[in-house]
N, C-alpha and C positions, 0 to 999 in steps of 0.2 A: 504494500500500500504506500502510495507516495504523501509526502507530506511539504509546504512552502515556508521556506523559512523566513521569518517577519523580518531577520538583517541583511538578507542577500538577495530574498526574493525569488531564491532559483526551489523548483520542484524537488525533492530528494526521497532516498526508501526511510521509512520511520526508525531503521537498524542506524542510521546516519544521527539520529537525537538522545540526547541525553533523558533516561528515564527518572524521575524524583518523584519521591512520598512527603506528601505532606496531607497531615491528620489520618493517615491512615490510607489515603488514597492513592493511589501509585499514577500515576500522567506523562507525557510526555512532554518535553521543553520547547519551547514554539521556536525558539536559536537553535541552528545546527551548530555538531560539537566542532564544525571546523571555525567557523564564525566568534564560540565560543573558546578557543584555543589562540586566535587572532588577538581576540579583545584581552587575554588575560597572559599574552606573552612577555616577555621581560623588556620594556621598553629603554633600559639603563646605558643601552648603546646607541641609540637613535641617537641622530644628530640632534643637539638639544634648543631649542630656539632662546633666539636675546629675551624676552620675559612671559611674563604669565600673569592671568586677570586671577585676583583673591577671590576663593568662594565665598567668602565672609564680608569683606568691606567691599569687593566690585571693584579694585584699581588694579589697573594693568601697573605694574610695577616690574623693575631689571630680576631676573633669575636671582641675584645674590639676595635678598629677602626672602629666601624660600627655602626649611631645611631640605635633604637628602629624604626620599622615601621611596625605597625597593620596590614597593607593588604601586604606586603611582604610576600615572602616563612622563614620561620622560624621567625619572626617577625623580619625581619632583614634590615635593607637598602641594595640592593644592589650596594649602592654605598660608599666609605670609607669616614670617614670625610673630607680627606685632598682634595680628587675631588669635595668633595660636596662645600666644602668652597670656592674652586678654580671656580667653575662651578658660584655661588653664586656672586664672585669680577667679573668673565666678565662681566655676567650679568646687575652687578653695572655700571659698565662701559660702555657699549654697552645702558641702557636704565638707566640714572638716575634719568629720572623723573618719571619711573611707580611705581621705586623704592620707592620714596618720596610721589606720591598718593598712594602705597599700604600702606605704615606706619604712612601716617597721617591716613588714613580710619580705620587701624587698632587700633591705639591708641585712637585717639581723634574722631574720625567717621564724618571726613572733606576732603574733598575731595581737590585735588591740586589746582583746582581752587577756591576753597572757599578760601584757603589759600591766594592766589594772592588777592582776591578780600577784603578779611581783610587788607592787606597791603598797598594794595591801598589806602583804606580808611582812615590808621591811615596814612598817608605819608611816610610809610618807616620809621616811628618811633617808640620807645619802648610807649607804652599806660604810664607808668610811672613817668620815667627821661626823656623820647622827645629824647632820643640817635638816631641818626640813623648808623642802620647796615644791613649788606647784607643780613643776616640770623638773623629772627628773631625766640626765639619758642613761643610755644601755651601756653599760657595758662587754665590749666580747674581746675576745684572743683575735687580733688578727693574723694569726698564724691558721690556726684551723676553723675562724668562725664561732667557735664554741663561745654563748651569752653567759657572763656571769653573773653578776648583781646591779643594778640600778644605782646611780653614785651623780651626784651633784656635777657642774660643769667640772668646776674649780679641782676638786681631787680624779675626775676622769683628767684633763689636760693634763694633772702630774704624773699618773701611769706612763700618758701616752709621752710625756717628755721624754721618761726615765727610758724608753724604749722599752715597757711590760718584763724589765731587768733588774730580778729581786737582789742583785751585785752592787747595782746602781743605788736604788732604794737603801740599801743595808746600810751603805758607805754615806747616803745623805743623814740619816737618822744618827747615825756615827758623829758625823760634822757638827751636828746643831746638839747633841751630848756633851762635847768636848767644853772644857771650862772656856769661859771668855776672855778673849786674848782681854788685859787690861788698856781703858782708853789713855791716848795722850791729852794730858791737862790743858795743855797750849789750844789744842784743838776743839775739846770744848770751851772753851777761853773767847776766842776768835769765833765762835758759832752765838754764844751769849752776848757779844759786844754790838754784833748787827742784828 
């Protein structure tokens, strides 16, 4: 049985179309698969033209406003950065907690509620100095990823200074133990006088 294909227009056997279910029903695709193999080839070597209209704002603008995107038509974003980024802050705004389970999942591979349920646990306090703050972050190993405990900005940055290097650490605790050098008098002398 022959069947017309809605993008090319030319008559073909129904063995030529893509079969799909949807709710149960099985149909045939009114595109033929060569048409649909066209539309969905990897466009990333085309010659790329000087710019592109934003789907969002509607201004043709130069190609360099526009990220990189693999399955776009010319490997292009059809959307400009300045919409994307715009598009990106409602979103913040409009859902900021999917936002914070998507980038704990992503980062640390912990989900928002994991995160609440750590917090819980420590009290709302830094695993370290006992600080409490509203926003604590994660800490992990960046060697294997492995999350350890939730720790205020302040004692995560000295971790991450000390290089996660209990040598380093050991030898700082050492230094600030150590009696203090005594001051020269002249010096606070000259600090009292101004």
């Amino acid at each position: 049985m022959l069947r017309t294909c809605t993008k090319c227009g030319t008559e073909k056997p129904e063995s030529e179309f893509y079969s799909v279910t949807q709710r149960g029903v099985t149909r045939l695709r009114r595109t033929c698969q060569e048409c649909i193999k066209a539309q969905n080839r990897d466009h990333s070597g085309d010659a790329k033209p000087d710019g592109r209209t934003c789907t969002k704002c509607g201004m043709y603008k130069p190609i360099s406003p526009f990220h990189k995107h693999k399955l776009a038509q010319y490997g292009i974003d059809p959307m400009c950065q300045a919409c994307r980024i715009e598009r990106r802050r409602e979103y913040g705004r409009k859902y900021p907690e999917r936002i914070r389970d998507t980038d704990l999942r992503l980062r640390y591979g912990i989900s928002l509620a994991d995160y609440h349920a750590m917090h819980a646990r420590q009290n709302g306090q830094c695993a370290i100095c006992g600080t409490s703050e509203e926003k604590l972050v994660v800490d992990h190993n960046h060697k294997t990823g492995q999350v350890h405990e939730l720790l205020c900005h302040l004692c995560n940055a000295m971790i991450g200074c000390a290089r996660e290097d209990v040598a380093i650490l050991t030898s700082a605790v050492a230094y600030l133990q150590r009696e203090q050098r005594p001051e020269r008098k002249d010096a606070r002398a000259t600090i009292s006088a101004l």
